[in-house]
C-alpha positions as CSV (number, residue, x, y, z in Angstrom):
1,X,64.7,142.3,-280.5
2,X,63.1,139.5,-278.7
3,X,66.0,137.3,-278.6
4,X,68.3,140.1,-277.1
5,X,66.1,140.3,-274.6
6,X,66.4,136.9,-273.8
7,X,69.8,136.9,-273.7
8,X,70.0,139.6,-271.6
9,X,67.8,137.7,-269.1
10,X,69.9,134.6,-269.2
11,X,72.7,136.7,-268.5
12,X,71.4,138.2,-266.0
13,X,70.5,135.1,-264.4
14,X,73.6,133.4,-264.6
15,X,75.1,136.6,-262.8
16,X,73.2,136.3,-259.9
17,X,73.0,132.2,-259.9
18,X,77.2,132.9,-259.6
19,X,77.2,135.2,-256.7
20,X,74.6,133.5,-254.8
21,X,76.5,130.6,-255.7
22,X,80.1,132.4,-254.0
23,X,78.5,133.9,-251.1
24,X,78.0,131.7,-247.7
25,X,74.8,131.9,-246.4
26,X,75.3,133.9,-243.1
27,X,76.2,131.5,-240.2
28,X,74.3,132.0,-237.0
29,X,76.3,133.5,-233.7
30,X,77.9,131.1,-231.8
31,X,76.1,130.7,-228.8
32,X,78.4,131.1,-225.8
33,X,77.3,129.9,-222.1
34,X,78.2,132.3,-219.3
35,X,77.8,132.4,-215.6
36,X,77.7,135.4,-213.4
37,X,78.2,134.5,-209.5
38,X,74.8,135.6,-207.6
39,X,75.5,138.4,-205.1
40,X,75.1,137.5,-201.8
41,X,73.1,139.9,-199.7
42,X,75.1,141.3,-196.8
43,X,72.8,139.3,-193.9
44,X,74.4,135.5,-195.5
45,X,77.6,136.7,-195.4
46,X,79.6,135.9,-192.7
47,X,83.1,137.7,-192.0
48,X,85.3,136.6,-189.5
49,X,86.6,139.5,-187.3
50,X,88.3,140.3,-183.7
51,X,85.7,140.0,-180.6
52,X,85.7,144.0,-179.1
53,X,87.7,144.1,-176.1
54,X,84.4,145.3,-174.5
55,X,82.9,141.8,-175.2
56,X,85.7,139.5,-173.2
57,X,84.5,138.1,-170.0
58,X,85.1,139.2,-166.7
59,X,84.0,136.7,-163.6
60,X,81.7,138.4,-161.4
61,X,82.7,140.0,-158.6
62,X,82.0,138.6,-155.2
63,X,78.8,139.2,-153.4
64,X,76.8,138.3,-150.2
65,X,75.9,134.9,-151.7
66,X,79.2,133.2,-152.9
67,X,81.5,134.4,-150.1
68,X,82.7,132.0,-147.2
69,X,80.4,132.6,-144.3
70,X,82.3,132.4,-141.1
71,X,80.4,129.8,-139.2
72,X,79.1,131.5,-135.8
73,X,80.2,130.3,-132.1
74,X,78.5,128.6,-129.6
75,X,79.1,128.6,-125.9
76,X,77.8,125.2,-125.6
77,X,76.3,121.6,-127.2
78,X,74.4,119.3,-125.9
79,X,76.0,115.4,-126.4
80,X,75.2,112.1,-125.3
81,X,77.8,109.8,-124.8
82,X,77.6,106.5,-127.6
83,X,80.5,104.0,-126.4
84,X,80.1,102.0,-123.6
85,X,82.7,103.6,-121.3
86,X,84.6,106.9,-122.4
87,X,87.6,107.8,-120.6
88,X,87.5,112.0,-119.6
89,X,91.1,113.1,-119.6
90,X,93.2,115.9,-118.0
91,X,94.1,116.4,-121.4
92,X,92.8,116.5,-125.3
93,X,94.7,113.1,-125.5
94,X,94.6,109.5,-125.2
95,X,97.4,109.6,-123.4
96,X,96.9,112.0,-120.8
97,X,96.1,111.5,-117.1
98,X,93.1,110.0,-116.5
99,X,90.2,111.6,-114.7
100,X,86.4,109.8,-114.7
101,X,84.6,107.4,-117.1
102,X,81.5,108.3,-118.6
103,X,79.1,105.6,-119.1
104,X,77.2,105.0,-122.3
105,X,73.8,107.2,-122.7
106,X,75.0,110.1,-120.1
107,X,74.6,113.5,-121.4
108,X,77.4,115.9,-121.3
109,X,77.9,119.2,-122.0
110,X,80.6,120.4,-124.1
111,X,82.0,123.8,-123.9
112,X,85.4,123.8,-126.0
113,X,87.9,122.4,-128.2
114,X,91.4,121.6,-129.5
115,X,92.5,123.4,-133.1
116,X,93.4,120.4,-135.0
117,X,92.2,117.2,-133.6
118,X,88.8,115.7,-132.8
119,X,88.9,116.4,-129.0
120,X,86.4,118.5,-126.8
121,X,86.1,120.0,-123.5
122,X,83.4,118.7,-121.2
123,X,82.0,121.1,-118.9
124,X,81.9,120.3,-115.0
125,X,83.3,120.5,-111.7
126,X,86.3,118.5,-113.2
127,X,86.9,120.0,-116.9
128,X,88.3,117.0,-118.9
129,X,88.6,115.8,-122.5
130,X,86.7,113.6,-124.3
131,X,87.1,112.6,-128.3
132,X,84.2,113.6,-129.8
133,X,83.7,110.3,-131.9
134,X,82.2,108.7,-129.1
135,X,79.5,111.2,-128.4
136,X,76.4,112.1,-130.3
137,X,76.7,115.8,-130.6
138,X,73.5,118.2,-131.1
139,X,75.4,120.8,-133.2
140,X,78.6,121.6,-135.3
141,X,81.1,120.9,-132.8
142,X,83.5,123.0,-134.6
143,X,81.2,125.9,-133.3
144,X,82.8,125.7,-130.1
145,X,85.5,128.1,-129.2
146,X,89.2,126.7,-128.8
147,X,89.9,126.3,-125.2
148,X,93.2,124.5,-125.4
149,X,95.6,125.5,-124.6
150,X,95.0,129.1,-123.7
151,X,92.1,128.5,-121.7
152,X,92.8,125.2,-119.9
153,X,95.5,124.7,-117.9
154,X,96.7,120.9,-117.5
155,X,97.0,120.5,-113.6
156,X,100.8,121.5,-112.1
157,X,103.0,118.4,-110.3
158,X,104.5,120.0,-107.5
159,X,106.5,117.1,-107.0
160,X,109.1,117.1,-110.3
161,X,111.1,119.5,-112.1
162,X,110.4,120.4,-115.7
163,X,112.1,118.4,-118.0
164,X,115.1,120.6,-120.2
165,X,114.7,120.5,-123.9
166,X,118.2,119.7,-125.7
167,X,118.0,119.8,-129.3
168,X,115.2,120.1,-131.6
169,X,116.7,119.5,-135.3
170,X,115.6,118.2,-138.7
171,X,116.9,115.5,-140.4
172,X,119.9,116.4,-143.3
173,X,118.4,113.7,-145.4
174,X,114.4,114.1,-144.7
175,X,114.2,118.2,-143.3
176,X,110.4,117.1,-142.9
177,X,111.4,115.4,-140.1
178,X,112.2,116.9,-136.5
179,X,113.4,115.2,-133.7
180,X,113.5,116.7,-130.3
181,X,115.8,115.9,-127.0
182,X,115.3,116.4,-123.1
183,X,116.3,115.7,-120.0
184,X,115.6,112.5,-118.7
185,X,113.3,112.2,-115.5
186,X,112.8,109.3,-113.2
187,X,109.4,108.5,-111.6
188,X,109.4,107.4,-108.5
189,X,107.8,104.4,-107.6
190,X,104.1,104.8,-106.6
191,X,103.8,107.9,-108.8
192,X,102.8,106.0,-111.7
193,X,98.8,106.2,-112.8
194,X,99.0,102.6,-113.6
195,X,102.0,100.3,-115.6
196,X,100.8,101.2,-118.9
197,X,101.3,105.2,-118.1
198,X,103.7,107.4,-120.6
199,X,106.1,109.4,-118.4
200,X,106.3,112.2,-120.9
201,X,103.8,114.5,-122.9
202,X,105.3,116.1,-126.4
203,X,102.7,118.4,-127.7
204,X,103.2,119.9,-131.0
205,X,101.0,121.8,-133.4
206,X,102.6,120.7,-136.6
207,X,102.3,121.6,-140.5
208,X,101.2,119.1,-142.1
209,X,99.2,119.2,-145.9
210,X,99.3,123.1,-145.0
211,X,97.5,122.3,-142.1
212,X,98.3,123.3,-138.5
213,X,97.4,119.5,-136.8
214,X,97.9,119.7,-133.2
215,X,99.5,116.1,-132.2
216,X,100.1,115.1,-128.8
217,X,102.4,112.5,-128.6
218,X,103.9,110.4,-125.4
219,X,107.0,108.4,-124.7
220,X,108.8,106.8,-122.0
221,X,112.2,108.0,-123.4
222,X,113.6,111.7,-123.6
223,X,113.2,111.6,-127.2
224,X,110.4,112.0,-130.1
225,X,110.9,112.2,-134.0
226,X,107.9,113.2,-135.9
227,X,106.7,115.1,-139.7
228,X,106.6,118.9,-139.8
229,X,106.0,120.1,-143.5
230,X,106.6,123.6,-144.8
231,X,103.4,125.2,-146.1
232,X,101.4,126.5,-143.3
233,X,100.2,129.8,-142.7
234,X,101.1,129.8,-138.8
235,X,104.2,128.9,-137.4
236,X,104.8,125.1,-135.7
237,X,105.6,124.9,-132.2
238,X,105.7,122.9,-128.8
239,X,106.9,122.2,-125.8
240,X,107.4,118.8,-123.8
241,X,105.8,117.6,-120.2
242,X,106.2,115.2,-117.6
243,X,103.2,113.5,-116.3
244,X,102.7,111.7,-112.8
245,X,99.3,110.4,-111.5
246,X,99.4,114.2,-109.3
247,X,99.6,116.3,-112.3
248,X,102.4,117.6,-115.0
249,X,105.5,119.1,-114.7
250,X,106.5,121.9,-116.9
251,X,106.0,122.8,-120.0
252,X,109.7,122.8,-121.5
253,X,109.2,124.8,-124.5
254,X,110.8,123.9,-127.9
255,X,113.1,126.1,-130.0
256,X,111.4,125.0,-133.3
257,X,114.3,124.6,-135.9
258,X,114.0,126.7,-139.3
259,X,112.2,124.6,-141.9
C-alpha cells in the first residue's frame, strides 16, 4: 500500500514538474513611452487675425494750432539804412530812374512793397524804392502791404509816346521762353539820366518754380527774351516802358502768349 502511494506521488510530481516545465513564465508588459502635447491656455496663444476697420488710422483733423496763420499787416517799419550810400528809385528796380541817395545810418520809414522781389517803398515827400538788403528792418517786412503797382504810379514823361508792343511769343523749341517786341524810340540828346541809363523798362510778373516773381528788366533795344514756366496759380503778365530822366512813357501792355 505504501509503495502505491509513492508512486502516485512521483507521478504526480513529474506531472506538474512537465507543465511547469511547458508553460512560460508570464512576461511583463512592454512598457511603451507616450507623449501628449500640453494644452496651451487661451492667454499664450496667439492667432493672427484682420485689424477691425474701426481700428485703422485716421490723421487728425485740422485745428487752431497746426493751420497756417496768415501773418498780420503793418502800415509801417522802422529801418536804418546799412550800406554806405543807397540809391532811392522811382521804381522797385535797379534800373529805374534815379531819385536821392540815402547815406549809411539814416532811418527811413518803409510803408510798402513789390510781390515778388526784395524791394520796398520808402515813405516821404518823394516815394521811392529801396532794396531791402541794405537796410536793417525792425519787423517782417513782408508785413507790409503791396504797393506796386496798384498803389504807386511811376512818374508820366510828357515828352514821348508809348512804345507799341509787336509780338510776344514763346520759343517752338524752349515754350518756357518768351520773347517780346516793340517799337523802337529814340532819346533825344540831353534826355538821358546819365550814359549808363537803360532807355526801356520791361516789367513782367513771371512763373517761375510755381512762383509769381515780379522781374523788371531793361534794355537799350526794342527787344527782351526771358523764362516763364507753367505752374502758377495766377496768370503772367506785363507791359513795357520808356524811361527819360523826366519820367516814363507808357505802359505798353503785353498780350501774354498761351503757355
Amino acid at each position: 500500500m505504501q509503495k502505491i502511494l509513492t508512486l502516485t506521488a512521483l507521478l504526480i510530481a513529474a506531472s506538474l514538474a512537465c507543465n511547469f516545465a511547458a508553460t512560460p513564465p508570464p512576461q511583463p508588459a512592454p512598457v511603451t513611452e507616450t507623449f501628449s502635447q500640453p494644452e496651451v491656455s487661451p492667454t499664450s496663444t496667439f492667432t493672427a487675425s484682420p485689424i477691425p476697420a474701426t481700428e485703422t488710422f485716421t490723421p487728425p483733423a485740422p485745428t487752431a494750432t497746426n493751420l497756417p496763420t496768415a501773418i498780420p499787416a503793418v502800415e509801417s517799419l522802422k529801418a536804418v539804412v546799412t550800406a554806405e550810400l543807397l540809391s532811392c528809385r522811382y521804381g522797385p528796380g535797379a534800373e529805374y530812374l534815379y531819385l536821392y541817395g540815402l547815406r549809411q545810418g539814416a532811418n527811413i520809414e518803409l510803408i510798402g512793397r513789390t510781390e515778388g522781389n526784395n524791394w520796398v517803398e520808402v515813405a516821404g515827400k518823394n516815394l521811392c524804392w529801396v532794396n531791402a538788403k541794405y537796410l536793417n528792418i525792425q519787423g517782417n517786412q513782408q508785413t507790409l502791404k503791396i504797393t506796386y503797382p496798384a498803389e504807386y504810379k511811376l512818374p508820366v514823361s510828357p515828352y514821348y509816346a508809348p512804345p507799341v508792343v509787336l509780338s510776344a511769343t514763346r520759343n517752338a523749341a524752349n515754350p518756357n521762353q518768351v520773347t517780346v517786341t516793340w517799337t523802337d524810340i529814340t532819346l533825344r540828346a540831353g534826355d538821358e539820366e546819365d550814359a549808363n541809363m537803360f532807355i526801356y523798362i520791361i516789367e513782367v510778373w513771371r512763373c517761375e518754380g510755381g512762383k509769381i516773381v515780379f522781374d523788371p528788366l531793361a534794355s537799350n533795344y526794342p527787344e527782351v527774351t526771358f523764362t516763364d514756366e507753367s505752374g502758377c496759380s495766377a496768370p503772367s503778365h506785363g507791359r513795357v516802358f520808356f524811361q527819360e530822366k523826366h519820367g516814363f512813357a507808357g505802359p505798353a501792355e503785353i498780350p501774354w502768349p498761351k503757355p
